[in-house]
C-alpha positions in Angstrom: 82.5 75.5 95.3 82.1 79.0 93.5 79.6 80.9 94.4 77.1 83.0 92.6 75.0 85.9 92.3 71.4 85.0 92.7 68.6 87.5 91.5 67.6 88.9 94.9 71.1 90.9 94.2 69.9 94.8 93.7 73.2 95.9 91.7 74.6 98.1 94.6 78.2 97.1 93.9 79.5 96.1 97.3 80.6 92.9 96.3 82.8 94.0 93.2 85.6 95.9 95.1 86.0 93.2 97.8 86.4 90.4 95.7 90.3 89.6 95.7 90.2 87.2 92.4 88.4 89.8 90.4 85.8 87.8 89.7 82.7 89.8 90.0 81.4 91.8 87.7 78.3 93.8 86.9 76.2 92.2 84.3 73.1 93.7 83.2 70.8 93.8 85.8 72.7 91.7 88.4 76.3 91.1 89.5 77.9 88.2 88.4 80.9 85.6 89.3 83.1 83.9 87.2 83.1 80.5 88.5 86.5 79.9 87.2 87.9 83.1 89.1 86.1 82.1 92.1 88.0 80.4 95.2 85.7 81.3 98.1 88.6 83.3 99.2 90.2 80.5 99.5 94.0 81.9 99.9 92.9 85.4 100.9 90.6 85.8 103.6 89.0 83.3 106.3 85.3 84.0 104.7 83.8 84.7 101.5 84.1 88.5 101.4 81.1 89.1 99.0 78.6 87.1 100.8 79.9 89.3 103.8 79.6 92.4 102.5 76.1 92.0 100.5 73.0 93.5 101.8 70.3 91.4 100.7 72.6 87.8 101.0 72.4 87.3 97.2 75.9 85.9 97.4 74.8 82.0 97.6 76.8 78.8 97.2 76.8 77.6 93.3 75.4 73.5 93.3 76.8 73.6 89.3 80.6 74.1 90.8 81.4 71.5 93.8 84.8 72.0 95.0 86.6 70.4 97.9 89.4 72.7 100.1 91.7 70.3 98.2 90.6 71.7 94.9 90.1 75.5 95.8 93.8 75.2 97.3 94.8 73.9 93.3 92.6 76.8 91.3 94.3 79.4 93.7 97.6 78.3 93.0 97.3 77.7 89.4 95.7 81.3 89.4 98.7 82.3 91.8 101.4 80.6 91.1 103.5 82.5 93.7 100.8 83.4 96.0 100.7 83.1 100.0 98.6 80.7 101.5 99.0 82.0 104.9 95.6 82.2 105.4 94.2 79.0 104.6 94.8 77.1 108.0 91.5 79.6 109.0 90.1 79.8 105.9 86.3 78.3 106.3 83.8 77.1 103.5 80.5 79.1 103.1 77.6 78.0 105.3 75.5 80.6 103.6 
C-alpha cells in the first residue's frame, strides 16, 4: 500500500530527497505522496526510506491504497520497465 504524509509532518524536508520514485513533494503546509508514485520502496531499498528518515513518524501506511508485494512488484515495473529488482528478496512491508 502507499503510504502517506499525515499532519504531525512539520515540513522539514527529510523525506523528499530520499524518496527514490520521486514521489514526495512539499505541499503547502505538509509534505505529500503520490500514491501512484509510491512502491514502499519496493524495488529499491529493504524499508520505506521516508518513514525511516522522518522525525516525528508522520510517514504512516495509507488504508485508501491496499497493495499486495504482488502488486507493488507490477507498479514498479510498469514505472521501471527496465529496472532491477535485486532488492526485493529483502524488501519488507511497513509495520509503521
Amino acid at each position: 500500500m502507499a503510504l502517506k504524509i499525515i499532519e504531525e509532518c512539520i515540513s522539514c524536508g527529510a523525506c523528499e530527497p530520499e524518496c527514490p520514485n520521486g514521489a514526495i513533494s512539499e505541499a503547502e503546509d505538509i509534505y505529500v505522496i503520490d500514491p501512484g508514485h509510491c512502491t514502499e520502496c519496493y524495488g529499491f531499498y529493504t524499508t520505506q526510506q521516508c518513514a525511516d528518515v522522518c522525525p516525528v513518524e508522520a510517514c504512516v501506511k495509507d488504508d485508501k491504497y491496499p497493495e499486495t508485494a504482488a502488486e507493488l512488484k507490477e507498479k514498479f515495473l510498469s514505472l521501471y520497465p527496465d529496472g532491477h529488482l535485486e532488492n526485493t528478496d529483502k524488501w519488507k512491508p511497513p509495520t509503521l
